[in-house]
C-alpha positions in Angstrom: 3.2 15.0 -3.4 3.6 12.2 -1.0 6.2 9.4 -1.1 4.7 6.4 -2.2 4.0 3.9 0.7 6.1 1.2 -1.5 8.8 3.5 -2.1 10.0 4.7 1.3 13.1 5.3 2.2 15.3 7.3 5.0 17.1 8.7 2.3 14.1 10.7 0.5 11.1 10.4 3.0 10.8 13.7 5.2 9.4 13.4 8.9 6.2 15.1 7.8 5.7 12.0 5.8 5.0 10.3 8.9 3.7 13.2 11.1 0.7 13.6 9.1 0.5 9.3 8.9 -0.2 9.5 12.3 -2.3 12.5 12.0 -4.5 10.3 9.9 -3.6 7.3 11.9 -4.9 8.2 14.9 -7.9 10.3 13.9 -9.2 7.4 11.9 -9.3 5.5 15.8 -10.6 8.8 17.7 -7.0 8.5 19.4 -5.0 11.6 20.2 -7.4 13.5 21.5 -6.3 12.4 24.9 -2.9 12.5 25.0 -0.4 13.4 28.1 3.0 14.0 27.7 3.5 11.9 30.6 2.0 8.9 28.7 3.9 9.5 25.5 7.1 10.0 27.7 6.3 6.6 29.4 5.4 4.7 26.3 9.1 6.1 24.8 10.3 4.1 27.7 8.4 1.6 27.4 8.9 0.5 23.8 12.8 1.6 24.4 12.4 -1.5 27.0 10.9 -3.9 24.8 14.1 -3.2 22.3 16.8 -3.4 25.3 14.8 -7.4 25.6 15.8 -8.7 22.9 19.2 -8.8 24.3 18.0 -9.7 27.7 18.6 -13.3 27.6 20.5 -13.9 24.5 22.6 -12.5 21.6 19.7 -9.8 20.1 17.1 -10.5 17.7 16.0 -10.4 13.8 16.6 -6.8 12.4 12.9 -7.4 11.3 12.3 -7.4 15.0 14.7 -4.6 16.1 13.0 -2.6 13.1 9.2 -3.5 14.8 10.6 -2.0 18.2 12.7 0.7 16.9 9.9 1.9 14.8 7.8 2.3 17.9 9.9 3.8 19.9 10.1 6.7 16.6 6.9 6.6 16.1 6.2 7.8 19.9 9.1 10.2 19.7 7.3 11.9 16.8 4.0 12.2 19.0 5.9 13.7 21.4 7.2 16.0 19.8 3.9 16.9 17.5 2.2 17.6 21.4 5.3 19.6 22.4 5.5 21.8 18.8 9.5 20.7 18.6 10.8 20.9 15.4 13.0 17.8 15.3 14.8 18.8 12.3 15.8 22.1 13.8 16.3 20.6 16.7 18.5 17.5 16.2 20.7 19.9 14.6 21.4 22.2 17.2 21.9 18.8 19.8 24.5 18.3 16.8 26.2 21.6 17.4 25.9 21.0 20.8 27.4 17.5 20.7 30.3 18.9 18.2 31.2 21.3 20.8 31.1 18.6 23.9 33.2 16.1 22.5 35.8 18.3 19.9 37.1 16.2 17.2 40.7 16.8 18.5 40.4 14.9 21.7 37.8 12.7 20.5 39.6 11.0 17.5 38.2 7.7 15.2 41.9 5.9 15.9 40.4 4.6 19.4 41.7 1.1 19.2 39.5 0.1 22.5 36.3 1.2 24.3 38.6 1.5 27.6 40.5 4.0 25.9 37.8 5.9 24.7 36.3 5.9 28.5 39.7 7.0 29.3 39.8 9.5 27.4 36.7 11.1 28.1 36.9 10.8 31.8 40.4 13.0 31.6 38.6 15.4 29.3 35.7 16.1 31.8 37.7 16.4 34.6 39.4 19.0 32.8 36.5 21.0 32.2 35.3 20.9 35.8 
């Protein structure tokens, strides 16, 4: 059974949800049938762009308005990854294990007090590894 489209949530709404909305989405339009992974990887950019604007000239935007772009930008990333058959589930968690093993929680403590020390910090660890 589906969620229900007035009841969504990150908490209980699975990414098939959505992959099979724009399934549906898209075939409705006749769109899809066409699609490059170039394009997608452009229009991942793209919308990624139109976020990094709202802060262009001033302080940000409305989160009604970082939600529009942000939700683009997913909704693209999805695409891409229903073209390319990755399993983003599977997939974010290996980057996870990856990223666990990159920055180890004993260098890379929470106590930080500044982002200067936390560029410090990494830039001795990486030279270390080199």
């Amino acid at each position: 059974m589906s969620p229900s489209p007035d009841r969504l949530s990150d908490e209980t709404t699975p990414l098939a949800y959505f992959k099979q909305r724009l399934k549906e989405f898209n075939a409705a339009r006749g769109w899809g049938k066409h699609f490059k992974l170039a394009s997608l990887a452009i229009s991942i950019s793209l919308e990624s762009a139109e976020l990094l604007e709202k802060f262009q000239w001033s302080d940000g935007a409305t989160t009604q308005e970082y939600a529009e772009e942000l939700s683009d930008i997913v909704l693209y990333c999805l695409l891409f990854s229903m073209e390319t058959g990755i399993d983003l589930s599977t997939d974010n968690e290996e980057k996870m294990k990856k990223n666990a093993e990159k920055y180890p929680e004993e260098i890379f403590k929470p106590d930080v007090d500044t982002l200067d020390d936390y560029w410090a910090i990494k830039k001795k660890y990486r030279a270390g590894k080199g």
